[in-house]
C-alpha positions as CSV (number, residue, x, y, z in Angstrom):
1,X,23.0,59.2,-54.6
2,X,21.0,57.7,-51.8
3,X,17.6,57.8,-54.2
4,X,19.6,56.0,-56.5
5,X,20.8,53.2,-54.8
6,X,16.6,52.5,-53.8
7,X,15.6,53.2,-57.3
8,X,18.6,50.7,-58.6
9,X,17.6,47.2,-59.7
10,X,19.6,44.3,-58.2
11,X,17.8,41.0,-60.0
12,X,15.8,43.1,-62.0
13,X,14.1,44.5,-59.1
14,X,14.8,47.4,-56.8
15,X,15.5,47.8,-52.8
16,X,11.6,48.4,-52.1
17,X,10.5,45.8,-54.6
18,X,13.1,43.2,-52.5
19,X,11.7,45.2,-49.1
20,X,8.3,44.8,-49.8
21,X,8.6,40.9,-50.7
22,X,10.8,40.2,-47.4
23,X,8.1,42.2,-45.6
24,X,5.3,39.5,-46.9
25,X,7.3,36.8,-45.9
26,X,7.7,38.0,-42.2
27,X,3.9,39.2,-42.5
28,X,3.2,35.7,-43.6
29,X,5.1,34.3,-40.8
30,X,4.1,36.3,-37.9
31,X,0.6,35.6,-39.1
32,X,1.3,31.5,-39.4
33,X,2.4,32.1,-35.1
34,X,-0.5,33.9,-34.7
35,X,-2.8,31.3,-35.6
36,X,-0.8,28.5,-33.9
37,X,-1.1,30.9,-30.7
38,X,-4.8,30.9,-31.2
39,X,-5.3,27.6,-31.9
40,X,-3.1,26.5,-29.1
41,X,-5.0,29.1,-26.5
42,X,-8.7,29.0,-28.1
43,X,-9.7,26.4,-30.1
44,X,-8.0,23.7,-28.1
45,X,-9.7,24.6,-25.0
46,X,-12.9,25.3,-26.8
47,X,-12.4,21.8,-28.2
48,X,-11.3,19.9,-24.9
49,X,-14.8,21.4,-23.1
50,X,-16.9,18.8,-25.4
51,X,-17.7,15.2,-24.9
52,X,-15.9,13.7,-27.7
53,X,-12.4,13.7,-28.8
54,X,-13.0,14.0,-32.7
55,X,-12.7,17.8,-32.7
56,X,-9.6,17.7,-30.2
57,X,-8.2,15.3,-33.0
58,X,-9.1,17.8,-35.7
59,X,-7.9,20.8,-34.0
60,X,-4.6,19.6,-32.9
61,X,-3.6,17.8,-36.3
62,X,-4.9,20.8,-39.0
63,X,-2.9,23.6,-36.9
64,X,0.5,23.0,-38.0
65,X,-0.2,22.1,-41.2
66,X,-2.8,25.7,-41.4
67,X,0.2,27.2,-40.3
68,X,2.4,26.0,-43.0
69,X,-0.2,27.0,-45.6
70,X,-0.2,30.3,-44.8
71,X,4.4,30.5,-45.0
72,X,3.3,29.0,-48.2
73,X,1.5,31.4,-49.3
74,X,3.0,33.9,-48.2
75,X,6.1,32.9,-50.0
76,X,3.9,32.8,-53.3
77,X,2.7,36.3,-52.8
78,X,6.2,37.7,-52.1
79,X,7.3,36.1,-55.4
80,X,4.5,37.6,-57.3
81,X,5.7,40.9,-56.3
82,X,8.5,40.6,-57.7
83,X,10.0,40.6,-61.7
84,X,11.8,37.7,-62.3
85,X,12.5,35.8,-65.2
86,X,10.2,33.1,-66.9
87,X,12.2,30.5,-66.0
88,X,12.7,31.3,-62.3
89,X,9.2,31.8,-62.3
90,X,8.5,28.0,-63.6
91,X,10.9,26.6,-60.9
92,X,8.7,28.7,-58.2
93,X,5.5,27.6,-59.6
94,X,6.9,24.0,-60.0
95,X,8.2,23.9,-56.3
96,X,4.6,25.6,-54.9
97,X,2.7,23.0,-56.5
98,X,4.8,20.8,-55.2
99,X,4.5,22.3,-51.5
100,X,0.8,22.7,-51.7
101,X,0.7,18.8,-52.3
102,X,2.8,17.6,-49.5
103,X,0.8,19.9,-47.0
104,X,-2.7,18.4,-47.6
105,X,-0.9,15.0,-47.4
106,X,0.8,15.8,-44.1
107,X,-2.5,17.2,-43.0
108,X,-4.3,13.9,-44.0
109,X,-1.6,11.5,-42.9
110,X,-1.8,13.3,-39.7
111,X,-5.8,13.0,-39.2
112,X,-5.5,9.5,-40.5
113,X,-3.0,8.6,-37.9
114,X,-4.6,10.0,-35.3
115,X,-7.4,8.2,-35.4
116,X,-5.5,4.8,-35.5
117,X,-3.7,5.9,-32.3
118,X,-7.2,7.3,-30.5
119,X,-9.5,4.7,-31.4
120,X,-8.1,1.2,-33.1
121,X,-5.3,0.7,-31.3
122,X,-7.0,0.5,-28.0
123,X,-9.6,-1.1,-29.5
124,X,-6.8,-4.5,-30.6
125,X,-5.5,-4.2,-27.0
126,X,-8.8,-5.1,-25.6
127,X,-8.7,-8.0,-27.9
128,X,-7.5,-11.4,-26.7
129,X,-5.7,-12.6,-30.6
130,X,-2.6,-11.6,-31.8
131,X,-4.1,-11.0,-35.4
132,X,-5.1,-7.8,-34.9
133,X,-1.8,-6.8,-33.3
134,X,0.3,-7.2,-35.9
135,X,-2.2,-6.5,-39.2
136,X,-3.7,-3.0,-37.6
137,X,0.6,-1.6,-37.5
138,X,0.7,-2.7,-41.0
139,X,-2.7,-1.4,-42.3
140,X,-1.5,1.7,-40.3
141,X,2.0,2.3,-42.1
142,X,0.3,1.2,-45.6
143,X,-1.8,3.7,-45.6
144,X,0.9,6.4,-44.6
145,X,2.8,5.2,-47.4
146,X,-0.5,5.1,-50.0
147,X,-1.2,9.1,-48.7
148,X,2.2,10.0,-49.0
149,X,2.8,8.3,-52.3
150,X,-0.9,10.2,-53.9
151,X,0.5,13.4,-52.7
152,X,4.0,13.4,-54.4
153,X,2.4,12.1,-57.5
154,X,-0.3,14.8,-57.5
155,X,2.0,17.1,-56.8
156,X,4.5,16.1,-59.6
157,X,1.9,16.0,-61.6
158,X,0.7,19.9,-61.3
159,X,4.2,20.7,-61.2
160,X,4.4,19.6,-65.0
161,X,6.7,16.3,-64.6
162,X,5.6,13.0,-66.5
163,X,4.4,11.1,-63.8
164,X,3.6,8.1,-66.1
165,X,7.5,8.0,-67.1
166,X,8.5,8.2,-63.8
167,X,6.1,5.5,-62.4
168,X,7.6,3.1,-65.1
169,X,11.1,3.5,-64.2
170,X,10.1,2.4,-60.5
171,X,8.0,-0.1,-61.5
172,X,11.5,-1.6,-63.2
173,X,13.1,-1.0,-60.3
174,X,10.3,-2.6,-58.1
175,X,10.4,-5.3,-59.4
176,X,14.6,-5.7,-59.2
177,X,13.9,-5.0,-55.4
178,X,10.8,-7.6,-55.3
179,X,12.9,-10.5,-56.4
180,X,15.8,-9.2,-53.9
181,X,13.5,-9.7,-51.1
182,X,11.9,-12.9,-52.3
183,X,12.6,-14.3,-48.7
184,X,11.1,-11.6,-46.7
185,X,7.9,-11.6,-49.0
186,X,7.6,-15.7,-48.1
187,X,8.1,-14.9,-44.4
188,X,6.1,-11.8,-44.6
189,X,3.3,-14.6,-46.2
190,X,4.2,-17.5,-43.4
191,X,3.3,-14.5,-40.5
192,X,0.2,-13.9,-42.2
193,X,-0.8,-17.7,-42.8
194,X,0.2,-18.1,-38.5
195,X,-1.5,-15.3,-37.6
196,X,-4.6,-16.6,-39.7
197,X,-4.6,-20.2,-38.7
198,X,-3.2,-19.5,-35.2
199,X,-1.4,-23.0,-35.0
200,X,-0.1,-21.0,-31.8
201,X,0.2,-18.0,-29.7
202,X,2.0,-15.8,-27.8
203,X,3.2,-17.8,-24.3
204,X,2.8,-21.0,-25.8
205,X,5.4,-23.8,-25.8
206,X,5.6,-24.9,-29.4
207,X,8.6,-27.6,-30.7
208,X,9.8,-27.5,-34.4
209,X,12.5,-29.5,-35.9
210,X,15.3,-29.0,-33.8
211,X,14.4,-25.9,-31.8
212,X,11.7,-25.6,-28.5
213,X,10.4,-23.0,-26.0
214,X,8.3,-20.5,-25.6
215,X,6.8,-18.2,-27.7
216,X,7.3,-14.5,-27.0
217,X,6.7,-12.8,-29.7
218,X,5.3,-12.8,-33.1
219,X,6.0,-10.7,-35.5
220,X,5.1,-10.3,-39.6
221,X,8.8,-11.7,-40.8
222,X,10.2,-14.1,-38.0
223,X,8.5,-15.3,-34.6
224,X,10.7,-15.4,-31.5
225,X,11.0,-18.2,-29.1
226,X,12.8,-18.7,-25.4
227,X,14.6,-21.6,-25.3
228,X,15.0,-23.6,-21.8
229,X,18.5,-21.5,-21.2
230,X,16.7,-18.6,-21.6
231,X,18.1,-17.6,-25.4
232,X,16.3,-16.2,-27.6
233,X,15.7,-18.1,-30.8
234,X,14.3,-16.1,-33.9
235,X,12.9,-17.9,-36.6
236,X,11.7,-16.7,-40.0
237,X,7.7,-17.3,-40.3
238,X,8.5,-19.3,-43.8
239,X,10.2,-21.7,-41.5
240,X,6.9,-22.5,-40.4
241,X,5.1,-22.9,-43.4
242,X,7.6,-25.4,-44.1
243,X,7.9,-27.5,-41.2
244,X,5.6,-29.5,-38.8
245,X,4.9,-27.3,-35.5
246,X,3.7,-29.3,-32.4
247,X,2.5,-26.9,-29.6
248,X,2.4,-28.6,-26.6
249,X,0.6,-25.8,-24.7
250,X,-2.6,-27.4,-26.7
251,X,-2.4,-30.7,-25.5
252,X,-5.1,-31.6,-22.4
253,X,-2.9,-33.7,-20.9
254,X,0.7,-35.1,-21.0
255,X,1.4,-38.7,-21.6
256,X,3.8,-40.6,-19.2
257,X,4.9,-44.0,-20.0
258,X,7.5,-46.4,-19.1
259,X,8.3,-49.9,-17.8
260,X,9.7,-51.4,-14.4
261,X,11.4,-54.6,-14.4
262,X,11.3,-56.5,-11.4
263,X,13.4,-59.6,-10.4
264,X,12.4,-63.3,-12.2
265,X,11.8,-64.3,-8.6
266,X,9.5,-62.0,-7.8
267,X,6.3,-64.2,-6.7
268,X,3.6,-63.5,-9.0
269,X,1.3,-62.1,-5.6
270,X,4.1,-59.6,-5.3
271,X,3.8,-58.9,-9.1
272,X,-0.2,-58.1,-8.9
273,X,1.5,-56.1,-5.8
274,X,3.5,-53.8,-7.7
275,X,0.5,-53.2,-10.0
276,X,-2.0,-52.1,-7.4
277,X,0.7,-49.4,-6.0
278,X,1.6,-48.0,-9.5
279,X,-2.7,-47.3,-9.8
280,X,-2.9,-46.3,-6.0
281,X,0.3,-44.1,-6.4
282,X,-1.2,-42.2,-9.7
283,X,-4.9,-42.2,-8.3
284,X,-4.0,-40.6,-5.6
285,X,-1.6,-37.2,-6.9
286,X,-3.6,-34.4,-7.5
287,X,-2.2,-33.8,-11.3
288,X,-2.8,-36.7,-12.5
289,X,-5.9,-37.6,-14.3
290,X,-7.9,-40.8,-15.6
291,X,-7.1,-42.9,-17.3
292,X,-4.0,-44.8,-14.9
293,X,-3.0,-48.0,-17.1
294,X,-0.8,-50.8,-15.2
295,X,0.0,-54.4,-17.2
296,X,2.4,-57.0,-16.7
297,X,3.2,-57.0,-20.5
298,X,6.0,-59.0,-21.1
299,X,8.5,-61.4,-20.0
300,X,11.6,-60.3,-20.9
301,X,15.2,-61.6,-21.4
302,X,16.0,-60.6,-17.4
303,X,13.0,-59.3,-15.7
304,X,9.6,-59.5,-15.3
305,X,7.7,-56.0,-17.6
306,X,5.0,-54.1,-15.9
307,X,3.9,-50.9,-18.2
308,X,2.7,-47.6,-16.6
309,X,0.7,-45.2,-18.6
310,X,-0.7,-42.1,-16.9
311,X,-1.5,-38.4,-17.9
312,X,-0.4,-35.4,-16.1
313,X,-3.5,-32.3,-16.3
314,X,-2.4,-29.4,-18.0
315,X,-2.5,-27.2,-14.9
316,X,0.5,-29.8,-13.4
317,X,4.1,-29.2,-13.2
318,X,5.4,-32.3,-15.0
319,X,8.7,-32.3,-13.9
320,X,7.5,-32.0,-10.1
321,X,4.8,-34.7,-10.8
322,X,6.7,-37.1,-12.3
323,X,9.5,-37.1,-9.1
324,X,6.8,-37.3,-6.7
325,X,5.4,-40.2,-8.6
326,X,8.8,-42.0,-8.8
327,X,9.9,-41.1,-5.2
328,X,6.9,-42.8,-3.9
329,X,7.5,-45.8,-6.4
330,X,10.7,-46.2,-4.7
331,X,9.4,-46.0,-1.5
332,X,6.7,-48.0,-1.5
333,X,8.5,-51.3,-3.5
334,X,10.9,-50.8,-1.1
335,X,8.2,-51.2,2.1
336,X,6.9,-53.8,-0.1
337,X,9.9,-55.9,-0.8
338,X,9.5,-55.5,-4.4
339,X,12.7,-55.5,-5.9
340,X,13.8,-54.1,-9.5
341,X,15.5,-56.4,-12.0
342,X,19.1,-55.6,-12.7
343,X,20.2,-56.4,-16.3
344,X,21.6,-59.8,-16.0
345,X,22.4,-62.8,-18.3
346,X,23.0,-66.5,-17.1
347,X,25.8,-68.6,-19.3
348,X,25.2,-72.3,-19.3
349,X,28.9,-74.7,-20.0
350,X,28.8,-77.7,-21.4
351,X,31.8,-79.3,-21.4
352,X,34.5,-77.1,-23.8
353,X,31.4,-75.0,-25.3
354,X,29.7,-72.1,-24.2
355,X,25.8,-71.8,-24.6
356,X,24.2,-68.6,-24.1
């Protein structure tokens, strides 16, 4: 009885046929640790000995995918062992094929990645633009997608499926998904065209349409700014492409310009007065640079016009510069005896009728 339960065939195969085939799977698998072991304890230290960090790369990147090859193949070997039917055997072959394909990509993708991560990407942190920033992540995901995409095709392709048919459908459906995301592919366009023409950069103070502050981060579908409240503000990159964008981080120097109005009594010595302390006043701050532009431009319905032009250096604080400019405006008229026009209008009667 017990010799014929082990010579009876459960699946078309018997007890040892099913023993020996679970035997090369744990064979398979105890073999796949021992390589990681080794690779792990051996080669890695062998590799981290030498000068350059390629074969550190190469070790630690092929190891799991070796050791995945080797469960594969094992698997395939514990199959062959057995008698199965031509069908089941099809469905193996077609999912080994399949296997065998996704493991080289992994291994690829793996090596390919590793070298973005060991050797470009410290290479665009060195860099002072932002281009390289933002194209290098992309490049580095396109080409995961390109590897992975070549691996599932080749491997459909040994595995008997009609790639070509398949392809078509998601070309159909690609382009149903490219006219979806119509708006993302214009902003995706409008962070490429800013990133190539760099109207701006990261830090930068930039104003556009309605919205203003500083730039902190730009990325390939919208670009971020931080508004005077401290709010973020993201805008999509088409926005851009759009719409004027004045960056005001790029200007040397900041233009100041207004008029005082002093009294219509003001003697005209006193008026030639007012202009010498505007020019002494601007000369003599620190953040403010040539040209300083004083004229006594008009005479207007109440007060007598003197214009002020001057330009704050980039490195000033303009809010800081412009009170210390108007504080000592204030201070010195007021020494002076220079007195500021209020708005005022003087009403003539004639008899019953009112000229003004």
């Amino acid at each position: 009885m017990y010799m014929g339960f082990l010579t009876a065939k459960y699946y078309g195969n018997t007890i040892l046929d099913w023993s020996i085939a679970f035997g090369i799977v744990l064979a398979s698998v105890i073999l796949a640790k021992i390589v990681y072991w080794i690779s792990g304890n051996v080669f890695k230290k062998l590799a981290s000995k030498t000068e350059t960090k390629l074969d550190d790369i190469i070790v630690d990147m092929v190891e799991e995918p070796v050791v995945f090859a080797i469960t594969i193949i094992g698997l395939w070997w514990a199959a062959e062992t057995l008698t199965l039917s031509q069908e089941v055997k099809g469905w193996i072959g077609k999912v080994y094929h399949i296997l065998i394909a996704i493991n080289i990509a992994w291994l690829v993708e793996r090596l390919i990645d590793s070298l973005f991560e060991e050797y470009l990407i410290p290479l665009t942190e060195k860099t002072e633009t932002d281009l390289d920033d933002i194209i290098v992540p992309v490049v580095r995901k396109g080409v995961k997608v390109i590897i992975w995409s070549i691996g599932i095709i080749v491997g459909l392709n040994n595995a008997g499926y009609n790639v070509g048919a398949i392809l078509a459908g998601l070309g159909i459906g690609g382009l149903a998904l490219a006219m979806a995301a119509k708006d993302t592919i214009s902003n995706i366009f409008g962070g490429v065209t800013i990133l190539v023409d760099q109207p701006f950069k990261s830090g930068d103070k930039i104003e556009i349409k309605n919205h203003e502050g500083k730039v902190k981060e730009i990325g390939l579908r919208s670009t971020r700014l931080e508004n005077m409240a401290g709010r973020l503000i993201t805008i999509p990159n088409s926005y851009f492409a759009e719409n004027p964008v004045e960056n005001k981080s790029a200007e040397p120097s900041r233009k100041i310009s207004f008029v005082l109005r002093l009294k219509y009594d003001t003697p005209s010595e006193k008026v030639e007065e007012a202009m010498t302390i505007l020019k002494e006043i601007c000369t003599e701050h620190a953040s403010i640079g040539e040209p300083v532009l004083t004229s006594f431009v008009n005479f207007g319905e109440s007060a007598l016009e003197i214009l002020l032009i001057y330009f704050i250096l980039k490195e000033g604080d303009i809010l800081q510069t412009q009170t210390d400019v108007n504080m000592q405006i204030l201070k010195r008229y007021e020494a002076a005896k220079i007195q500021f026009a209020y708005p005022t209008r003087t009403v003539h009667i004639q008899g019953n009728e009112k000229v003004v």
